[in-house]
C-alpha positions as CSV (number, residue, x, y, z in Angstrom):
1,X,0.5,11.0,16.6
2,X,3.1,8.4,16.7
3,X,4.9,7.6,13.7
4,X,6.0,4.0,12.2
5,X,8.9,5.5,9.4
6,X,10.4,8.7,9.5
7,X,12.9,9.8,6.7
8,X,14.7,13.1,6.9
9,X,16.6,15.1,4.3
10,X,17.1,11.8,2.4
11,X,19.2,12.1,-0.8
12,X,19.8,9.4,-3.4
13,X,21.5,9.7,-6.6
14,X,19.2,12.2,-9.0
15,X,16.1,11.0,-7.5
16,X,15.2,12.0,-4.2
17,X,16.4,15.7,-3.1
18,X,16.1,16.1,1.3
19,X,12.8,14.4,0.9
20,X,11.0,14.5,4.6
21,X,7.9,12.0,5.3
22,X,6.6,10.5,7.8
23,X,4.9,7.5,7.8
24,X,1.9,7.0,10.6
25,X,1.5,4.3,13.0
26,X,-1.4,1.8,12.3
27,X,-2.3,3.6,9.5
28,X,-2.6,3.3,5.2
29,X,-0.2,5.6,3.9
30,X,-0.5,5.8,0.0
31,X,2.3,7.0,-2.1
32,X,1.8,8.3,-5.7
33,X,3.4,10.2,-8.8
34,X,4.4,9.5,-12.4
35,X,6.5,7.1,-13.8
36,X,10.1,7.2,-13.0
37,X,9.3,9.8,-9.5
38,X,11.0,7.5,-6.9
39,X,8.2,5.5,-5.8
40,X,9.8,1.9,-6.2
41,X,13.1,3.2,-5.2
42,X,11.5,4.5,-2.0
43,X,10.3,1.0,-1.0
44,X,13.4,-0.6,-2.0
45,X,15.5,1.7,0.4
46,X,13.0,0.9,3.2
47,X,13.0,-3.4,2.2
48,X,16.7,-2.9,2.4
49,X,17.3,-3.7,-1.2
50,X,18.7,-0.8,-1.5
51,X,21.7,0.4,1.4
52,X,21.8,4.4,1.8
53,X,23.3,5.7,4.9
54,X,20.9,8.1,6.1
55,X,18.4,9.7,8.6
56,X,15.5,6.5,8.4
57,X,14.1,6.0,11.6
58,X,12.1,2.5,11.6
59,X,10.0,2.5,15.1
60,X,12.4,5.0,16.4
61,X,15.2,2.9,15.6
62,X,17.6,3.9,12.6
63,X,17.0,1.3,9.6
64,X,20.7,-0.4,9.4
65,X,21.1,-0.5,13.3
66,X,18.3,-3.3,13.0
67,X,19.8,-6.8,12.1
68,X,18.9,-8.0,8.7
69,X,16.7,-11.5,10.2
70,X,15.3,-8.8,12.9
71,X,14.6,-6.5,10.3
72,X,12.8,-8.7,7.7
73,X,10.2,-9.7,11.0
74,X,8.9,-6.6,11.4
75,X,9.1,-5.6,7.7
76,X,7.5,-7.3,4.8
77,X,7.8,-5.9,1.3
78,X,6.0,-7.1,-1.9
79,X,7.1,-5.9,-5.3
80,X,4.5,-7.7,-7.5
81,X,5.2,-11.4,-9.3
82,X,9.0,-11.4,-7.3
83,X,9.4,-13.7,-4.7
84,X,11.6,-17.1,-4.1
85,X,9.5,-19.6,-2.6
86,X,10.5,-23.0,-0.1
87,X,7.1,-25.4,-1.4
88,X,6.0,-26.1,-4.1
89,X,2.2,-25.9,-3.2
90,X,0.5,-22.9,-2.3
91,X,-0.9,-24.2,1.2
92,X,2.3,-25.8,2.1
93,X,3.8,-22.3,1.9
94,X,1.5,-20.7,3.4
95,X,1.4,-22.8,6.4
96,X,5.6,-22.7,6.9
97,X,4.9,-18.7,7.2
98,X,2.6,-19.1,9.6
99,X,4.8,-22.2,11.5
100,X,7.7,-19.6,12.2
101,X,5.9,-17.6,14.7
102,X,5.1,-20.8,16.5
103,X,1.6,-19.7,17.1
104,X,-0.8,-22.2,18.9
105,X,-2.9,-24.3,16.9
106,X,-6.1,-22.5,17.6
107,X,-4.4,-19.0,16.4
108,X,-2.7,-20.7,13.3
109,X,-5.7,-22.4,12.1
110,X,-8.0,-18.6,13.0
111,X,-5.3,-17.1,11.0
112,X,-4.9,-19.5,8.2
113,X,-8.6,-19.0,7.6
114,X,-9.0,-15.3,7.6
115,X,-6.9,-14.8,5.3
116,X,-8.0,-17.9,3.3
117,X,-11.5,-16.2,3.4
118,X,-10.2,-12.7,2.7
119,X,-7.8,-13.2,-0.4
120,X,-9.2,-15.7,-2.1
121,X,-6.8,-18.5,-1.1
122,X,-9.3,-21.1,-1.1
123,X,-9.6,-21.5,-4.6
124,X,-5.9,-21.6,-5.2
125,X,-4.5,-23.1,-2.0
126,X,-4.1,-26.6,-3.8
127,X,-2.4,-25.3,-6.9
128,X,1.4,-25.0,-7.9
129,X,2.7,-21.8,-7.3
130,X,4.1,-21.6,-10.7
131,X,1.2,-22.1,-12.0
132,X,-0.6,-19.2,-10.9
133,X,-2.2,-16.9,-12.9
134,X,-0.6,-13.1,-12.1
135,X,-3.7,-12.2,-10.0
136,X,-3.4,-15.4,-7.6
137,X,0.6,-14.8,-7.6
138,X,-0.3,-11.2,-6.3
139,X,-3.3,-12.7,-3.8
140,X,-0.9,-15.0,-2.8
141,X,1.7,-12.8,-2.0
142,X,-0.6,-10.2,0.0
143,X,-1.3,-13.7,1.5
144,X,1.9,-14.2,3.0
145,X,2.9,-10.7,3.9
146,X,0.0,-11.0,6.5
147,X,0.2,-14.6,7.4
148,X,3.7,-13.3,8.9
149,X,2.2,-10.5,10.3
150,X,5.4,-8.1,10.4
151,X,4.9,-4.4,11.9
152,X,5.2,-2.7,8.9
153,X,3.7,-3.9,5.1
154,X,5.6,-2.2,1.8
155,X,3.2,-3.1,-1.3
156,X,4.8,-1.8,-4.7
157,X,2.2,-0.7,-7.5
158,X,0.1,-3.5,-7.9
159,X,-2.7,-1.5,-10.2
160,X,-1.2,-3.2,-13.6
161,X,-2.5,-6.4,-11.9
162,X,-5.7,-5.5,-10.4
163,X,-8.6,-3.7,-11.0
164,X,-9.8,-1.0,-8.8
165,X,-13.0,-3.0,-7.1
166,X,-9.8,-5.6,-6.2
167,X,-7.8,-3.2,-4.4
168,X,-10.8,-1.5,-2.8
169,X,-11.5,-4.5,-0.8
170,X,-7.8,-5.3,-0.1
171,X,-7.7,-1.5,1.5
172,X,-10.9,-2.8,3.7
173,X,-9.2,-5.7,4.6
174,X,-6.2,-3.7,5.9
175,X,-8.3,-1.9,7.8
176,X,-9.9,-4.3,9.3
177,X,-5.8,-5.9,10.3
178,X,-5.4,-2.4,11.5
179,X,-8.2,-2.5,14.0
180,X,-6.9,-5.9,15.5
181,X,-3.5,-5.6,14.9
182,X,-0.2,-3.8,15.3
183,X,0.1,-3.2,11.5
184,X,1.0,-0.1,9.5
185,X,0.9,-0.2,5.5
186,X,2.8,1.7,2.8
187,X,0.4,1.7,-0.5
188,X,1.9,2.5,-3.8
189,X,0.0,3.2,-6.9
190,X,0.0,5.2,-10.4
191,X,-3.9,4.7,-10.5
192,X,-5.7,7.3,-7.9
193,X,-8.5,5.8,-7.8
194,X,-7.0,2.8,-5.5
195,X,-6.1,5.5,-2.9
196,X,-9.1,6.7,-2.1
197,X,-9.8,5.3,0.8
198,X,-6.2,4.8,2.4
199,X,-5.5,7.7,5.1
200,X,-3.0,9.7,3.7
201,X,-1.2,10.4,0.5
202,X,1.7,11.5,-0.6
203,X,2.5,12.9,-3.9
204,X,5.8,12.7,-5.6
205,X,7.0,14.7,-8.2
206,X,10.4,15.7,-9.4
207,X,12.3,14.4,-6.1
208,X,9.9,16.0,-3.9
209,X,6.8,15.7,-2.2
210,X,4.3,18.3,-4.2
211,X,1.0,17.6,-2.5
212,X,0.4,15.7,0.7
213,X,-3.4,15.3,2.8
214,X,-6.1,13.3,3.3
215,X,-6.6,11.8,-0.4
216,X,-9.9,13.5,-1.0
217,X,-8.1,16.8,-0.3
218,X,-5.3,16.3,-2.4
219,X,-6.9,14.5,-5.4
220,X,-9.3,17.8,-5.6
221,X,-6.0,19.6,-6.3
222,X,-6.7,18.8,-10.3
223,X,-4.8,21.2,-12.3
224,X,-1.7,20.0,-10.1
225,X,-2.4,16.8,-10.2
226,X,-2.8,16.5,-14.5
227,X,0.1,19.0,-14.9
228,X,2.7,15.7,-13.8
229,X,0.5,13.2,-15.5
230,X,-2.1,12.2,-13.2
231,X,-5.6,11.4,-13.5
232,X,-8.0,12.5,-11.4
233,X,-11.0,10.1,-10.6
234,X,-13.5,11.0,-12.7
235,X,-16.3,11.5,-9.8
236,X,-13.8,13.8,-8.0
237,X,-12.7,15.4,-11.5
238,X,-16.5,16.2,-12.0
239,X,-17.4,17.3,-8.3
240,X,-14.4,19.7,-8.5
241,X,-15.9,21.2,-11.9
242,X,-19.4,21.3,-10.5
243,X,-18.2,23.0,-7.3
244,X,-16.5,25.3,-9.4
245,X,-20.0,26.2,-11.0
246,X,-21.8,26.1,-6.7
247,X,-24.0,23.3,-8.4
248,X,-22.2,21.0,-5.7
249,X,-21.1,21.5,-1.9
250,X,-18.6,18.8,-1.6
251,X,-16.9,16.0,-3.4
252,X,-19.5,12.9,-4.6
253,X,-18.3,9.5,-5.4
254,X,-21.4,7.6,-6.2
255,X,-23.1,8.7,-9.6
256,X,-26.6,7.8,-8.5
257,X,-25.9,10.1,-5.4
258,X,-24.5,13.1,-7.9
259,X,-27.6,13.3,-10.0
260,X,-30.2,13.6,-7.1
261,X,-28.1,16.2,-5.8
262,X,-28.0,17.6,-9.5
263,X,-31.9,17.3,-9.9
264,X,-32.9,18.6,-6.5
């Protein structure tokens, strides 16, 4: 296993207390806890907004031996509806990301219209950026985190903004980057359902990590989980219950699938 981020014994003010991760290579790495756990602040030490002199190794490399310009080129961070933008247009800015890694025309234009295709750019590629509704600001920032393709992707909690069927098919289109690309993600979110299908998760909780797995593992951990303020999915909250009862082997996510199992 090769790792992308590793952080060791990092302390911060009251909030995190020698917390240890590590973050896999070419991999979705989802992040959760309740409010006010350290999850933004752990993003914004690893963007750099925030300076802490301690053990963060980014690619093997600490995190402030790296040059800020070389830095932000192999990190991209989003923190939903914050950004400062060079055009005015949505196209126009999308296109000067992609013209600063002096890509040829054929790879430009293949990238340009993946991710038109992908997150919805094409209906919103003409449009003033201020005048994007909070969804297309968020599409559009996803947008331009890839179109620069760093190394590394940071996405704060974006579930206040979009619904779970939304995020779903963002995760799929990571994995799909992930297969072709050098690309590992960090995934924030307060709503478990939109870490479902990211490859590991960490929970936070009190400065700590409480529970860490394969998210189907750890969001079976229920009494845990709704103890800090969490809730469980409610397929996974009612497979666990049935399990309990041996009316169910394993964890079910589809409905239709639970009650022919139930029936039969």
């Amino acid at each position: 296993m090769v790792n992308s981020i590793e952080i060791t014994n990092l302390n911060y003010l009251n909030i995190f207390d020698n917390l240890t991760l590590k973050i896999e290579k070419n991999k979705i790495t989802s992040i959760s806890g309740p409010n006010n756990c350290g999850k933004t602040t752990l993003i914004k030490i690893l963007s750099r907004s925030i300076y802490v002199d301690q053990n963060i190794l980014i690619n093997n490399t600490n995190l402030n031996d790296y040059k800020m310009t070389d830095y932000f080129k192999i990190v991209k961070a989003i923190f939903p509806l914050r950004e400062i933008f060079m055009y005015e247009i949505v196209e126009d800015e999308l296109s000067y990301y992609i013209d600063q890694l002096f890509l040829s025309r054929e790879e430009k234009n293949k990238r340009l219209k993946n991710i038109r295709k992908n997150l919805g750019i094409n209906k919103i590629k003409s449009k003033k950026i201020k005048e994007l509704s909070q969804k297309e600001f968020i599409q559009f920032q996803l947008a331009l985190a890839i179109a620069a393709m760093p190394k590394i992707i940071l996405i704060d909690d974006l579930s206040p903004y979009l619904d779970s069927e939304e995020i779903k098919k963002i995760i799929a289109y990571f994995k799909y980057l992930i297969k072709n690309y050098d690309l590992t993600i960090i995934f924030i979110s307060t709503r478990l359902e939109d870490i479902i299908d990211t490859d590991y998760l960490y929970i936070l909780n009190e400065s700590k990590i409480i529970l860490q797995g394969k998210p189907l593992e750890v969001l079976q951990k229920d009494n845990v989980l709704n103890r800090i303020g969490l809730k469980v999915p409610f397929m996974i909250d009612l497979s666990v219950k049935l399990k309990d009862y041996n009316l169910v082997k394993e964890v079910e996510l589809d409905m239709n699938r639970m009650t022919e199992k139930l029936w039969n």
